[in-house]
N, C-alpha and C positions, 0 to 999 in steps of 0.2 A: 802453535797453530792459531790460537784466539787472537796473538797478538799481531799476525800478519793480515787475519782481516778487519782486525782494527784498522788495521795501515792502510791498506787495501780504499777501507771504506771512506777514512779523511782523504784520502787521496785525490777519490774520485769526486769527493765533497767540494775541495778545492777547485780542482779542473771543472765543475760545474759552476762554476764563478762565486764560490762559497758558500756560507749556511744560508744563505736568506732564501726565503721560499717562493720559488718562482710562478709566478699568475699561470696560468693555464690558456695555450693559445686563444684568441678569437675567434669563433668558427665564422667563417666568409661561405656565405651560400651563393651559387650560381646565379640566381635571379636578381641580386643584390649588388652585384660589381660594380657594374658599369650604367647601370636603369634605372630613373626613379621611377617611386613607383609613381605617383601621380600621373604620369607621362605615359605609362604602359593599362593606368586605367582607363583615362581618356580614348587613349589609340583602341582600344577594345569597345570602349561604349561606342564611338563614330562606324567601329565594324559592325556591334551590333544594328545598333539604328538605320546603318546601310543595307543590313542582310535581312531586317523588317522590310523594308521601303523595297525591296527587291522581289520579296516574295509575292507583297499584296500586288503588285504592280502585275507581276504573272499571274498569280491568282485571278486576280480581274481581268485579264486577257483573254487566258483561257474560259473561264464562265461566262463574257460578254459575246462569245464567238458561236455558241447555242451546239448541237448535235443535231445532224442528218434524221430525217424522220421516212423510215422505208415503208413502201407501200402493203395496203394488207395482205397477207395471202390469201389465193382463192380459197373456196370453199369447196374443197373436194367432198364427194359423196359419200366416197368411203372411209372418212375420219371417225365418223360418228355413226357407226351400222351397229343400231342392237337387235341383236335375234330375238332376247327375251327380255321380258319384263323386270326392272329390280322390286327386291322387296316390300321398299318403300315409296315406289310409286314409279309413272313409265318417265320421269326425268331425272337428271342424277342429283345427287346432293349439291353443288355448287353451281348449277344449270339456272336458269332464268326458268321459272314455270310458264308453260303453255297454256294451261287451263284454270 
């Protein structure tokens, strides 16, 4: 039994193209194929720079263009009806004083 996987084992040693020890593949990453990188930094900077230049341009668009300003509402009578006096005096706390 010992001596068939002996055999066994030079066997497969052989058919492995002998004793020498063979390197371990190169790992090939996706990003690496076929792009260098210099090429894929660039192409990203001109995106960014483009997608700055994009934004402020709206940016300034929009805030040059101002907002609609609505007129005031009347002063109805009945907003403002106090029956009674508050504690601290006959105006409210955030009120303009009268007196």
């Amino acid at each position: 039994m010992a001596m068939a996987s002996v055999r066994s084992g030079l066997l497969r040693t052989a058919l492995r193209g002998g004793s020498r020890p063979s390197a371990p593949p190169k790992r090939g990453f996706a990003s690496s194929s076929h792009h260098d990188d210099a090429y894929e930094t660039a192409k990203w900077e001109k995106i960014t720079y483009l997608g700055i230049a994009t934004c402020t341009v709206l940016a300034f668009y929009n805030l040059s263009k101002g907002h609609p300003h609505h007129e005031e509402p009347p002063a109805y009578s009945y907003l403002h009806i106090r029956m009674k006096e508050f504690p601290w005096g006959p105006d409210g706390l955030f009120e303009v004083k009268h007196h």
